[in-house]
mmCIF file of the N, C-alpha and C atoms, coordinates in Angstrom:
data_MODEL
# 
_entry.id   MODEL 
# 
loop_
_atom_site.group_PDB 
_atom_site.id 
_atom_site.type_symbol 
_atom_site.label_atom_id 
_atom_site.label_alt_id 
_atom_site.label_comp_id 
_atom_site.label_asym_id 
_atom_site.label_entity_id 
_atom_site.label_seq_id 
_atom_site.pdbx_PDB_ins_code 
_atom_site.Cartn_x 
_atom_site.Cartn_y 
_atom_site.Cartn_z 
_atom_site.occupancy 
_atom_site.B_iso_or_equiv 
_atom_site.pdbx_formal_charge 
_atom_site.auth_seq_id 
_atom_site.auth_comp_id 
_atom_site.auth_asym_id 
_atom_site.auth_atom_id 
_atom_site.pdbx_PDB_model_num 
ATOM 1   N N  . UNK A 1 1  ? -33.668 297.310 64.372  1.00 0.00 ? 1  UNK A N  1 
ATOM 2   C CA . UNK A 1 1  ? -34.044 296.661 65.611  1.00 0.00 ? 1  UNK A CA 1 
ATOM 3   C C  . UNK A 1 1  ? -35.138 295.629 65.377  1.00 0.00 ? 1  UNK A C  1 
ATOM 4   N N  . UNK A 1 2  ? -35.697 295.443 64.104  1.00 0.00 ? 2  UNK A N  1 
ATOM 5   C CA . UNK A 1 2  ? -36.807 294.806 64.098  1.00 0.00 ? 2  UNK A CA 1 
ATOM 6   C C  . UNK A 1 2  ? -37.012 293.433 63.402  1.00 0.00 ? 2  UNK A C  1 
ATOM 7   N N  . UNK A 1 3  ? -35.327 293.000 63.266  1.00 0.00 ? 3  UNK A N  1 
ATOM 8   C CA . UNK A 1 3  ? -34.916 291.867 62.498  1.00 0.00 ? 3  UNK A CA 1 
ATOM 9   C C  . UNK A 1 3  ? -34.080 291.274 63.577  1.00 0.00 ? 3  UNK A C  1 
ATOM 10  N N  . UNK A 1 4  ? -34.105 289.744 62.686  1.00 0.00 ? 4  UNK A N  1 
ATOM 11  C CA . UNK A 1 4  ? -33.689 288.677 63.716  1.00 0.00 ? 4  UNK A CA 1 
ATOM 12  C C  . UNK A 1 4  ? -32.491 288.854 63.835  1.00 0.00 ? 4  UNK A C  1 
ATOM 13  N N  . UNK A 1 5  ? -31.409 289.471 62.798  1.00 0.00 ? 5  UNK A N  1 
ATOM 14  C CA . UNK A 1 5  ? -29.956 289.502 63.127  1.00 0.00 ? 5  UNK A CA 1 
ATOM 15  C C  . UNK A 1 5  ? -30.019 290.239 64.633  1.00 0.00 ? 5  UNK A C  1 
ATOM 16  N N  . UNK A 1 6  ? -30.302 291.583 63.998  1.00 0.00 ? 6  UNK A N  1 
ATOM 17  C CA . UNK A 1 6  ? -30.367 292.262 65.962  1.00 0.00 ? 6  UNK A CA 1 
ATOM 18  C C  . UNK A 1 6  ? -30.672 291.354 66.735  1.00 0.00 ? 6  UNK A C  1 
ATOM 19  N N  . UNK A 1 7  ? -31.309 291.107 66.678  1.00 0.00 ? 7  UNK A N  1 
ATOM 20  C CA . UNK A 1 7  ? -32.505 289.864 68.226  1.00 0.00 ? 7  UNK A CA 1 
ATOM 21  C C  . UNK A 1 7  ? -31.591 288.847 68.322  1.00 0.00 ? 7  UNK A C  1 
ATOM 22  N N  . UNK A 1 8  ? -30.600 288.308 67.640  1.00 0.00 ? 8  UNK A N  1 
ATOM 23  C CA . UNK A 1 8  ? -29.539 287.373 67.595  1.00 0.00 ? 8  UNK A CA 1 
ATOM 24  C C  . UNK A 1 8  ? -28.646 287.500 67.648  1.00 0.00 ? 8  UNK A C  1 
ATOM 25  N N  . UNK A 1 9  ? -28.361 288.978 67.748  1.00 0.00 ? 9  UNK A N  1 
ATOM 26  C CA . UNK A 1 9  ? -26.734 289.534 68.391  1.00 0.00 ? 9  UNK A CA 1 
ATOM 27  C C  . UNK A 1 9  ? -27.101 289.672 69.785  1.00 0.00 ? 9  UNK A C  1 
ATOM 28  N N  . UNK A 1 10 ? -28.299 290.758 69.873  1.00 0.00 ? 10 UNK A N  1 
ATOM 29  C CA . UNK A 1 10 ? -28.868 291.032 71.592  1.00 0.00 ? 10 UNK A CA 1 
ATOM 30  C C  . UNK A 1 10 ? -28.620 289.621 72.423  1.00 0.00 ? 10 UNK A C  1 
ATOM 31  N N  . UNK A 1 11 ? -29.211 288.895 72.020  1.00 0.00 ? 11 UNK A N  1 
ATOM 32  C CA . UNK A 1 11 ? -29.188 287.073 72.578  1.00 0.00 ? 11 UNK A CA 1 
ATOM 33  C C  . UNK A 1 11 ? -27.821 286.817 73.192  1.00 0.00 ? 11 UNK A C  1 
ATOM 34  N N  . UNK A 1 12 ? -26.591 287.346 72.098  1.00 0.00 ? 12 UNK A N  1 
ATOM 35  C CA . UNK A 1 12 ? -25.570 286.404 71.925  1.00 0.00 ? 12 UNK A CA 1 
ATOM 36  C C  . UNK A 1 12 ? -24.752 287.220 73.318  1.00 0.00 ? 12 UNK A C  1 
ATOM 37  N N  . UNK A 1 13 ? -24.998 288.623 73.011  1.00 0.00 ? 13 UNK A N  1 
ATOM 38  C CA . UNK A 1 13 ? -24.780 289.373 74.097  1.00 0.00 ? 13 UNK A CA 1 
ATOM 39  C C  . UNK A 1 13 ? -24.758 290.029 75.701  1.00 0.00 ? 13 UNK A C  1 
ATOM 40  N N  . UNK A 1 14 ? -26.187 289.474 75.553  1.00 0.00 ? 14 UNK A N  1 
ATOM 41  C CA . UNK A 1 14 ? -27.007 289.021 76.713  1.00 0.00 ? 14 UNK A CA 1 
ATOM 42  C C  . UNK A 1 14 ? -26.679 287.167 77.502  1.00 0.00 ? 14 UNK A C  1 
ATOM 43  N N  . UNK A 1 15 ? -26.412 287.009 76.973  1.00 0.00 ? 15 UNK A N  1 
ATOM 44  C CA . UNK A 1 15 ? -25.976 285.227 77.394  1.00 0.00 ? 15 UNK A CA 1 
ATOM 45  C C  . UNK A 1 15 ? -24.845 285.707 77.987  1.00 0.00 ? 15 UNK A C  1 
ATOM 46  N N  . UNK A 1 16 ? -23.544 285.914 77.249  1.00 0.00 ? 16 UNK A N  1 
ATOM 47  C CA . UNK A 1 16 ? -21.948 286.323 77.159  1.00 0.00 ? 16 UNK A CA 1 
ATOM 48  C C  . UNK A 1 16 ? -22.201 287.346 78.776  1.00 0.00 ? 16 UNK A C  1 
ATOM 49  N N  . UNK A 1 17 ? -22.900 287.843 78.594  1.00 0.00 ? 17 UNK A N  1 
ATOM 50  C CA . UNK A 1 17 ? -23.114 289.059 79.722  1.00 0.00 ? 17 UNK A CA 1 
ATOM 51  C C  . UNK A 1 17 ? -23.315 288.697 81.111  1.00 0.00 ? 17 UNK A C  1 
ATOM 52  N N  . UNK A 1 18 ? -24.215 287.381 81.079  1.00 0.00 ? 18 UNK A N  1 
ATOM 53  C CA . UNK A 1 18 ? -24.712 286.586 81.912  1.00 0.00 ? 18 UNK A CA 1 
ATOM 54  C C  . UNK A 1 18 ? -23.735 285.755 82.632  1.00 0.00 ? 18 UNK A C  1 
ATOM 55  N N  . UNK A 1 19 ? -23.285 285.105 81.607  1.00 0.00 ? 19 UNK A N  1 
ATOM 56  C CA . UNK A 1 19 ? -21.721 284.058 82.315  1.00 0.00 ? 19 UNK A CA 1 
ATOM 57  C C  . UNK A 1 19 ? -20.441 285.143 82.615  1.00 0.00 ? 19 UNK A C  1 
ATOM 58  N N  . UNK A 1 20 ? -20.175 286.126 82.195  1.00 0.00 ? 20 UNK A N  1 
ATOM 59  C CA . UNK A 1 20 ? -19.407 287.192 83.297  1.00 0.00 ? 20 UNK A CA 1 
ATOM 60  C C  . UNK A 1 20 ? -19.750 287.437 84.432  1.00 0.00 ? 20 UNK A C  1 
ATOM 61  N N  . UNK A 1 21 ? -20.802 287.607 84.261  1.00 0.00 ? 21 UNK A N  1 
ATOM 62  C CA . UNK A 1 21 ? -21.721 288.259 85.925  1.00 0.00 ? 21 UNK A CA 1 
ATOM 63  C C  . UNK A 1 21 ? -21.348 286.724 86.701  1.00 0.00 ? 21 UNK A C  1 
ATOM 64  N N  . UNK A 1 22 ? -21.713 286.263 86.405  1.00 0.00 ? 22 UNK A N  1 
ATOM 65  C CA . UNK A 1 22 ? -21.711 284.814 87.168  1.00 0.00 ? 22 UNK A CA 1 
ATOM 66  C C  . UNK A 1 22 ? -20.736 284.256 87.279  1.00 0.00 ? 22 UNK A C  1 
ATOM 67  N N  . UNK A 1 23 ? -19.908 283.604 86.526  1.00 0.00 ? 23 UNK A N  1 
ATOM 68  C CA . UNK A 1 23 ? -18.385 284.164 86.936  1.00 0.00 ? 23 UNK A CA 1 
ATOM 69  C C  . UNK A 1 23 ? -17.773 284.921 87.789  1.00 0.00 ? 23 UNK A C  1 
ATOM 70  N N  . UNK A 1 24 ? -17.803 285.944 87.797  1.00 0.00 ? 24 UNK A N  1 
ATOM 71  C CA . UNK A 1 24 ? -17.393 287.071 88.536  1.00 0.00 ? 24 UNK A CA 1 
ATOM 72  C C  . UNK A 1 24 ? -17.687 287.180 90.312  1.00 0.00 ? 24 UNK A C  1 
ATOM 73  N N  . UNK A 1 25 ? -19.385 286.926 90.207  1.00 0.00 ? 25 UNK A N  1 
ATOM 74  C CA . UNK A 1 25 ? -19.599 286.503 91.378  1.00 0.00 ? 25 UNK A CA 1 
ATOM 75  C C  . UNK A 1 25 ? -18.791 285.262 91.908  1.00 0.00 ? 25 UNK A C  1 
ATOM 76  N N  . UNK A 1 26 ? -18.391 284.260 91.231  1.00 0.00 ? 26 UNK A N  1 
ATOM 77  C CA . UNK A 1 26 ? -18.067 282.719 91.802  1.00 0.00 ? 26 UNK A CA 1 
ATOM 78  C C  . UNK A 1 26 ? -16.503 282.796 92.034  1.00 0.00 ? 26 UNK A C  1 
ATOM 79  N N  . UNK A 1 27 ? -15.792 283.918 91.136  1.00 0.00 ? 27 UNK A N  1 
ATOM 80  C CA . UNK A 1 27 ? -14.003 284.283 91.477  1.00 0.00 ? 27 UNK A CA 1 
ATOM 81  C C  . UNK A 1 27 ? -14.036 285.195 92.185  1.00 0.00 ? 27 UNK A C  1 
ATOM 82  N N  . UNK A 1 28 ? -14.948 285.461 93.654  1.00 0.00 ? 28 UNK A N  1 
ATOM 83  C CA . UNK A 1 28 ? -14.423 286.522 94.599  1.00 0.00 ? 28 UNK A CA 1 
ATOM 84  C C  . UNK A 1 28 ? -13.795 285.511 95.551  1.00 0.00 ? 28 UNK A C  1 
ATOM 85  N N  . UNK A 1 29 ? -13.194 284.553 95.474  1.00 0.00 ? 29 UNK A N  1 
ATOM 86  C CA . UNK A 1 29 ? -12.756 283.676 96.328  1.00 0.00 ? 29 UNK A CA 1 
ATOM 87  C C  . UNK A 1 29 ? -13.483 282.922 97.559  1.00 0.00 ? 29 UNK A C  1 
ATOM 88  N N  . UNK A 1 30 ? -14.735 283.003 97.118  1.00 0.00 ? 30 UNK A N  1 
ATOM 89  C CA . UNK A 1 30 ? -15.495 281.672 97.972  1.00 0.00 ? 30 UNK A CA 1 
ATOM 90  C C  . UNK A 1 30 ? -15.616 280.466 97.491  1.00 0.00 ? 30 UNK A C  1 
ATOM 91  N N  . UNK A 1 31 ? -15.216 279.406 98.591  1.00 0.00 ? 31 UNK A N  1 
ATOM 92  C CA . UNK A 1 31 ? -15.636 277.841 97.696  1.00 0.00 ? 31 UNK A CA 1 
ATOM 93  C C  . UNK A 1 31 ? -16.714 278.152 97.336  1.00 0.00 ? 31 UNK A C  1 
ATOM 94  N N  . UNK A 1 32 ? -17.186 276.956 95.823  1.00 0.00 ? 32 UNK A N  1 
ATOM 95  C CA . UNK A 1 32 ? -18.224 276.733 95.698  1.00 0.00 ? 32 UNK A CA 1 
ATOM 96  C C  . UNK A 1 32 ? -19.210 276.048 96.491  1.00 0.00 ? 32 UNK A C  1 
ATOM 97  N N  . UNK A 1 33 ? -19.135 275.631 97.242  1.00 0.00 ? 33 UNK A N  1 
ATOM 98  C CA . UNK A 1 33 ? -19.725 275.290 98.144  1.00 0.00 ? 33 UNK A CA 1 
ATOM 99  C C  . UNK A 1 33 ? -20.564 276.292 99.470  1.00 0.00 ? 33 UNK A C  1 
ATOM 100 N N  . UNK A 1 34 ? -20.009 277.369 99.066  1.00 0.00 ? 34 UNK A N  1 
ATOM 101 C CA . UNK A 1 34 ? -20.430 278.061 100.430 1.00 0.00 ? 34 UNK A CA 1 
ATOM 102 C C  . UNK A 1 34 ? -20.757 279.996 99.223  1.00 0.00 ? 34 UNK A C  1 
ATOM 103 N N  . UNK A 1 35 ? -21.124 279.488 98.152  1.00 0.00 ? 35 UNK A N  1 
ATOM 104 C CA . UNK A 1 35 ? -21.721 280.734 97.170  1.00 0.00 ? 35 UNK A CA 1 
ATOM 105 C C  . UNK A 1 35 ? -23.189 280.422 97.499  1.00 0.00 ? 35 UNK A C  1 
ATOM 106 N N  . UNK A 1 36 ? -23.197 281.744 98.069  1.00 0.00 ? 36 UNK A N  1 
ATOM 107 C CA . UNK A 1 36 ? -24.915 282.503 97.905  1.00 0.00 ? 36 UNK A CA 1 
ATOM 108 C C  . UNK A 1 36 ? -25.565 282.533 96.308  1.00 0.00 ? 36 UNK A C  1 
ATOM 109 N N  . UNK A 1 37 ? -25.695 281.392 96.056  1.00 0.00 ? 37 UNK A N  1 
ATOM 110 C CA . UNK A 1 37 ? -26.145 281.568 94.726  1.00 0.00 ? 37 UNK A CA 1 
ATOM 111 C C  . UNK A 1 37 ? -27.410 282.225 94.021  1.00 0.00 ? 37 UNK A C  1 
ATOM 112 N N  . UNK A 1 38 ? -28.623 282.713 94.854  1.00 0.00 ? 38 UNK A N  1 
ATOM 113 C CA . UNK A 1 38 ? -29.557 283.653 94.653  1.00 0.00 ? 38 UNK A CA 1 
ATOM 114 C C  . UNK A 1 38 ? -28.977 284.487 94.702  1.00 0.00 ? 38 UNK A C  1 
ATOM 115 N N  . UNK A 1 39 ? -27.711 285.550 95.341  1.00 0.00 ? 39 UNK A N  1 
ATOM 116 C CA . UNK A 1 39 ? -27.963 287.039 94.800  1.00 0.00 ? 39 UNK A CA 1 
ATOM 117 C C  . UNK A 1 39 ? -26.949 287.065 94.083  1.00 0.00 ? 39 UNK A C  1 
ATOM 118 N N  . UNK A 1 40 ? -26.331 285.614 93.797  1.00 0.00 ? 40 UNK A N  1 
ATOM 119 C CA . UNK A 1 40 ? -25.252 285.362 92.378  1.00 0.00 ? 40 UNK A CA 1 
ATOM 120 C C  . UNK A 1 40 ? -26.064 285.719 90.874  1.00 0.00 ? 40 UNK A C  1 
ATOM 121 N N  . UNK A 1 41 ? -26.794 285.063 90.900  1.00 0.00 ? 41 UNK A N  1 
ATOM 122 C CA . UNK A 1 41 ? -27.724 284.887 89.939  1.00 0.00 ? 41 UNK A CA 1 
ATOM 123 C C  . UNK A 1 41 ? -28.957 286.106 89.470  1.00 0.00 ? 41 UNK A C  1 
ATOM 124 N N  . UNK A 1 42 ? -29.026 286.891 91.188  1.00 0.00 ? 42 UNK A N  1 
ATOM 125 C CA . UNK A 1 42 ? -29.610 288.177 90.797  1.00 0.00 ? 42 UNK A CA 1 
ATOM 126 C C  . UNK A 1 42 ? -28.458 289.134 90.042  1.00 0.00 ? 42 UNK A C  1 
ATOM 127 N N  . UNK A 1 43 ? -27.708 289.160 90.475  1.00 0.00 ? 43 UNK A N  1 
ATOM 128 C CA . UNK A 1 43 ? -26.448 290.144 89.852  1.00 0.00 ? 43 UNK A CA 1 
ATOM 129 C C  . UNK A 1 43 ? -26.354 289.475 88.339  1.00 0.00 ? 43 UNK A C  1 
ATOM 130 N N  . UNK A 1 44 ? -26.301 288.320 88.316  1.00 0.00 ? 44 UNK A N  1 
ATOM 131 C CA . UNK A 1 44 ? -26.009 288.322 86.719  1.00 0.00 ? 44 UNK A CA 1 
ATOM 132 C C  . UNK A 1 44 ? -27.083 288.513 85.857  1.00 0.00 ? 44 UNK A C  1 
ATOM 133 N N  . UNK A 1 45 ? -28.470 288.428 86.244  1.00 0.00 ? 45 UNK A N  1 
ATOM 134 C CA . UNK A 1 45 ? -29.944 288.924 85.592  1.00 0.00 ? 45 UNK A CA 1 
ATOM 135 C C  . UNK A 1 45 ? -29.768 290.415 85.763  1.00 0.00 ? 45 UNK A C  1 
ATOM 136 N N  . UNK A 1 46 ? -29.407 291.419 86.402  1.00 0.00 ? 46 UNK A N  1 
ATOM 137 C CA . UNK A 1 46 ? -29.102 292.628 86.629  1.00 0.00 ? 46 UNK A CA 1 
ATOM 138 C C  . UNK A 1 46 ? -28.503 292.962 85.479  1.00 0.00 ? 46 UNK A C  1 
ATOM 139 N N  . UNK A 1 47 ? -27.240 291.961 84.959  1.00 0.00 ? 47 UNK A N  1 
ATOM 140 C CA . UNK A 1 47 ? -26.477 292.565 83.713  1.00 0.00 ? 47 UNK A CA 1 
ATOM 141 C C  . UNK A 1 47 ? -26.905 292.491 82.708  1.00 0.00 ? 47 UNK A C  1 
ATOM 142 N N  . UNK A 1 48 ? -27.356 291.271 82.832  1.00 0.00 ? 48 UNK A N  1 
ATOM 143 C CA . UNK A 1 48 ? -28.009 290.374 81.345  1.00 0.00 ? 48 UNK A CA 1 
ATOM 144 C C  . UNK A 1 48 ? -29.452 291.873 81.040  1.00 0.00 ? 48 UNK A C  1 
ATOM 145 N N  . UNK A 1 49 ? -30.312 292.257 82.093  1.00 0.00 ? 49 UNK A N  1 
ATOM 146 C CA . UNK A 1 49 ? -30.761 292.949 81.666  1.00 0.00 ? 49 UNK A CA 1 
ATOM 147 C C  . UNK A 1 49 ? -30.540 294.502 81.028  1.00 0.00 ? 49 UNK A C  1 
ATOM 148 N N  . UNK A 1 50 ? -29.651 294.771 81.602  1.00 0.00 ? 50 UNK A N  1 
ATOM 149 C CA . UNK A 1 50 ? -28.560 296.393 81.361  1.00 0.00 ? 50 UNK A CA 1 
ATOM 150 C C  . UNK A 1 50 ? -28.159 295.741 79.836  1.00 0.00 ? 50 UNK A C  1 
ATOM 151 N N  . UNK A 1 51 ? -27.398 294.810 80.093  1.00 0.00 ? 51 UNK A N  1 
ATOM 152 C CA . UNK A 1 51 ? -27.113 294.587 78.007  1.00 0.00 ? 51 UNK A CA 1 
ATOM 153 C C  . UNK A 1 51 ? -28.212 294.564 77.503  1.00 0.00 ? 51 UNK A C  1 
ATOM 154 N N  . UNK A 1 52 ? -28.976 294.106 77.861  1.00 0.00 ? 52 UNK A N  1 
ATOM 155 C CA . UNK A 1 52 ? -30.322 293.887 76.555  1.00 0.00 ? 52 UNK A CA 1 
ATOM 156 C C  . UNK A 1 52 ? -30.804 295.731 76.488  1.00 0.00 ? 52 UNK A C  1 
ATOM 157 N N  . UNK A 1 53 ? -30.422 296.095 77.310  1.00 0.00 ? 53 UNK A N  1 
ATOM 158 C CA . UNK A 1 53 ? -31.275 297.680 77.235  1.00 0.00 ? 53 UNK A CA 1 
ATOM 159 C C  . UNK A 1 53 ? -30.239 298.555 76.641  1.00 0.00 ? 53 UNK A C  1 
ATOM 160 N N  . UNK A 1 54 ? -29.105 297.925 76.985  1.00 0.00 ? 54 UNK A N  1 
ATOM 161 C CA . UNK A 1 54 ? -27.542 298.954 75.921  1.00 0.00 ? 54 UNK A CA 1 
ATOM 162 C C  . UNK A 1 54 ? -28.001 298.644 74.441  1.00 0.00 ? 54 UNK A C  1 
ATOM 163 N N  . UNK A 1 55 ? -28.555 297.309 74.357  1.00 0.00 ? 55 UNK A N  1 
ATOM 164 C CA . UNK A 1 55 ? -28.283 296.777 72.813  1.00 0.00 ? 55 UNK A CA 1 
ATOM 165 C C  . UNK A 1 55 ? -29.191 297.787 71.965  1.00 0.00 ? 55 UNK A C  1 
ATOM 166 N N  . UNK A 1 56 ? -30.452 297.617 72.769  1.00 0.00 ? 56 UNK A N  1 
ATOM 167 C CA . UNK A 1 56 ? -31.595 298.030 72.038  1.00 0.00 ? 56 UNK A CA 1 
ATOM 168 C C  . UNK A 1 56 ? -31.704 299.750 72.093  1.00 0.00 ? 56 UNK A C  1 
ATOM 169 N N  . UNK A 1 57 ? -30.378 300.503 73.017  1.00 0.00 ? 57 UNK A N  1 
ATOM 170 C CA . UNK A 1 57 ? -30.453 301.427 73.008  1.00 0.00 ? 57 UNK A CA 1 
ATOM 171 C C  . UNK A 1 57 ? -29.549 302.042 72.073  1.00 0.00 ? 57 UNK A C  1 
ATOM 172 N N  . UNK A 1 58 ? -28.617 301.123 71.838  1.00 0.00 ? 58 UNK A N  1 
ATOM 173 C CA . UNK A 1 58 ? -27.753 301.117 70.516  1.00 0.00 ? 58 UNK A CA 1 
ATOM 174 C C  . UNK A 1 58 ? -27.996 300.800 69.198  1.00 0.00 ? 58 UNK A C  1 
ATOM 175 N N  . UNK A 1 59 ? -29.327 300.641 68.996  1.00 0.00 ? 59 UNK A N  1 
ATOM 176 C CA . UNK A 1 59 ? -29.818 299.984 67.579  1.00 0.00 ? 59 UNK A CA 1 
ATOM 177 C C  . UNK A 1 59 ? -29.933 301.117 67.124  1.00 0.00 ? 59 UNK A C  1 
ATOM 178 N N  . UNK A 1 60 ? -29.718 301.376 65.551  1.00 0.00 ? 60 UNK A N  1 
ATOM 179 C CA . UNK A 1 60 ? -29.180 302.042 64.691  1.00 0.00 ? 60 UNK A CA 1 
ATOM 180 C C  . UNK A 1 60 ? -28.174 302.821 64.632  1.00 0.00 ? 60 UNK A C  1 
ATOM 181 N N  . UNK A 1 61 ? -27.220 302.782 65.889  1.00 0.00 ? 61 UNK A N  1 
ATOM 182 C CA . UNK A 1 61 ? -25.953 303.911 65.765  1.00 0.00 ? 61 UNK A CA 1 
ATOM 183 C C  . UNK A 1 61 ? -24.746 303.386 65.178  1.00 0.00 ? 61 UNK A C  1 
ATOM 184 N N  . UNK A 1 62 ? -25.078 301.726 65.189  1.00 0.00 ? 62 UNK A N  1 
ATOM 185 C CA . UNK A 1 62 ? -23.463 301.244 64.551  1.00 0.00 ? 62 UNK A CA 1 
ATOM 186 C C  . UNK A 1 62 ? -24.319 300.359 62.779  1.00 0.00 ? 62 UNK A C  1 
ATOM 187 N N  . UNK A 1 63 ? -23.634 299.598 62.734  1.00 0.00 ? 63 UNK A N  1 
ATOM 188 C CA . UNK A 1 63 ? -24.053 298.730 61.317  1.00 0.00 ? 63 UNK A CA 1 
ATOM 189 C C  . UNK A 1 63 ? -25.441 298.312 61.838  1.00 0.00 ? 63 UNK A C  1 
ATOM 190 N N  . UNK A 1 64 ? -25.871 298.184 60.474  1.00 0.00 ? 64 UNK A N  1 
ATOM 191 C CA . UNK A 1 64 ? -27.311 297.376 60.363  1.00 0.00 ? 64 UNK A CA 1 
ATOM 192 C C  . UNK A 1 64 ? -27.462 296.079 60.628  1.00 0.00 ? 64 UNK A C  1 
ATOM 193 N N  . UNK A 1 65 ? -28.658 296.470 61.687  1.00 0.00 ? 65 UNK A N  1 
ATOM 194 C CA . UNK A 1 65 ? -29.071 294.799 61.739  1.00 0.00 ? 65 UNK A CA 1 
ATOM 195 C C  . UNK A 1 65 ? -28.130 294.472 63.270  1.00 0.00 ? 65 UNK A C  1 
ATOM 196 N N  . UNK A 1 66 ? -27.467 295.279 63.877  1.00 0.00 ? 66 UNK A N  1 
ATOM 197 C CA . UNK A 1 66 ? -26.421 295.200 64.699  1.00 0.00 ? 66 UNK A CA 1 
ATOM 198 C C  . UNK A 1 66 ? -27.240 295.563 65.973  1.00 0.00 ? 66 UNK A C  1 
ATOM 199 N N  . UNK A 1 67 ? -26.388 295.024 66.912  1.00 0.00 ? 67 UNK A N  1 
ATOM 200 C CA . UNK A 1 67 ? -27.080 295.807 68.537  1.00 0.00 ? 67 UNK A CA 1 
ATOM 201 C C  . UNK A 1 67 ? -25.323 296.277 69.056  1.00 0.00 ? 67 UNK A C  1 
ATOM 202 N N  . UNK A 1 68 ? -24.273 296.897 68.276  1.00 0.00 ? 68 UNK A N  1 
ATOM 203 C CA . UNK A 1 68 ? -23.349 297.305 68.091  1.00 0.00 ? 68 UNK A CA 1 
ATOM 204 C C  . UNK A 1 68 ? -23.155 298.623 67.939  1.00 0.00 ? 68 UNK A C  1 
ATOM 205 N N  . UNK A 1 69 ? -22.547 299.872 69.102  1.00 0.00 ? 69 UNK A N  1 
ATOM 206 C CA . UNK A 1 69 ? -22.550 301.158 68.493  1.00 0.00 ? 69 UNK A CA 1 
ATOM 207 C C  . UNK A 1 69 ? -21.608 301.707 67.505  1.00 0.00 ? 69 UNK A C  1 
ATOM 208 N N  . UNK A 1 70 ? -21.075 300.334 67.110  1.00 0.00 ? 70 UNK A N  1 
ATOM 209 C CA . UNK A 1 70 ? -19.593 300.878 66.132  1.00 0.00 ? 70 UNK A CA 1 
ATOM 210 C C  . UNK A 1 70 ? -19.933 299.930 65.087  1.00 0.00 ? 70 UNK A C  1 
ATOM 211 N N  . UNK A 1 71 ? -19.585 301.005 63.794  1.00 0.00 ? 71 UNK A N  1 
ATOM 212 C CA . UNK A 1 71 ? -20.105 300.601 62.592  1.00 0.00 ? 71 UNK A CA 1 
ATOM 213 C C  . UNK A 1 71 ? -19.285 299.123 62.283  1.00 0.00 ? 71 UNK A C  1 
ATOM 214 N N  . UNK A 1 72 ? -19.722 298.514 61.134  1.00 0.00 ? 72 UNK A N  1 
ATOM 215 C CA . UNK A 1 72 ? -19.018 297.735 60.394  1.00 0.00 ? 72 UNK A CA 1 
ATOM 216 C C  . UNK A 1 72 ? -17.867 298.027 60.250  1.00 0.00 ? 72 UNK A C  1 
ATOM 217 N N  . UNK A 1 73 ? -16.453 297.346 60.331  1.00 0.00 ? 73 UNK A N  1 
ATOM 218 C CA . UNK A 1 73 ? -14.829 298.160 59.944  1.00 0.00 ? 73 UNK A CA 1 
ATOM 219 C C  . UNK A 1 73 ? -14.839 297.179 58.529  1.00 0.00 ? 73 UNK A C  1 
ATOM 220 N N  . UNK A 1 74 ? -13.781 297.613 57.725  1.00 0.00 ? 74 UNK A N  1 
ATOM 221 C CA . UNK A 1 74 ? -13.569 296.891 56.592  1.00 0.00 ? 74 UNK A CA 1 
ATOM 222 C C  . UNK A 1 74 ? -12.058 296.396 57.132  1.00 0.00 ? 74 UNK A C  1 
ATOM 223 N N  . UNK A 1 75 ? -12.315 294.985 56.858  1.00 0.00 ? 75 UNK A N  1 
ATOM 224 C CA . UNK A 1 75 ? -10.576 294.818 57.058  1.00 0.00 ? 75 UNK A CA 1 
ATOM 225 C C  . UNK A 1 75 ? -9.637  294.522 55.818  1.00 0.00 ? 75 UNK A C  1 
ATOM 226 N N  . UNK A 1 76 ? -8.715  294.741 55.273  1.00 0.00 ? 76 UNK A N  1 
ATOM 227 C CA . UNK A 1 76 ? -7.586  294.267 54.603  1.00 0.00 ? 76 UNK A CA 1 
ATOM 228 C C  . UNK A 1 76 ? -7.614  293.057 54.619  1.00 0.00 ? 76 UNK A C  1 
ATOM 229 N N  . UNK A 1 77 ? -8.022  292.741 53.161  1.00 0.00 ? 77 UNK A N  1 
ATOM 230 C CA . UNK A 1 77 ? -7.234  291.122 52.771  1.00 0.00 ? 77 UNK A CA 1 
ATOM 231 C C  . UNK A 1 77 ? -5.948  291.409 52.759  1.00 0.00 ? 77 UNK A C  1 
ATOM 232 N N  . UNK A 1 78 ? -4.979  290.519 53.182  1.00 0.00 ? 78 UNK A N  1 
ATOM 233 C CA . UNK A 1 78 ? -3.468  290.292 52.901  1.00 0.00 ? 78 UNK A CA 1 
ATOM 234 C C  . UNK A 1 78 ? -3.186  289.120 52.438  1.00 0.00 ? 78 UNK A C  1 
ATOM 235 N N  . UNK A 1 79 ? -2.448  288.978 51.480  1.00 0.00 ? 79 UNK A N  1 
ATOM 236 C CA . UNK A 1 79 ? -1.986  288.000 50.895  1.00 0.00 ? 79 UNK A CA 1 
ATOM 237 C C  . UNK A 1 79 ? -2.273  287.616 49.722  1.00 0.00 ? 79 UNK A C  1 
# 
């Protein structure tokens, strides 16, 4: 948890987390024009903060350096 890879997955996760929420709020079928965009924007800080607290609550259960609860997989070269 105390390296930048973590702090740069958490980030990547927390962003990604952010534009769902927000999204999500904006495809319940209201024009844009007529979105409550303060408690749009609270709901997606709501998530963005829940990921950052999954990540960091997940640090050390998957690979190192990860904010991931599932380890590293190895994949098959083919070919």
């Amino acid at each position: 948890m105390r390296t930048k890879n973590f702090w740069l997955d958490t980030l990547e996760r927390a962003v990604k987390t952010f534009a769902q929420a927000l999204i999500a709020v904006i495809a319940v079928g209201t024009p844009i024009y007529e979105i409550d965009w303060l408690p749009g924007l609270g709901i997606a800080a709501t998530a963005t903060a829940v990921s950052v607290l999954t990540s960091i609550a997940s640090a050390g259960a998957g690979a190192p350096d990860s904010a991931s609860l599932v380890g590293g997989g190895r994949h098959r070269q083919v070919g």
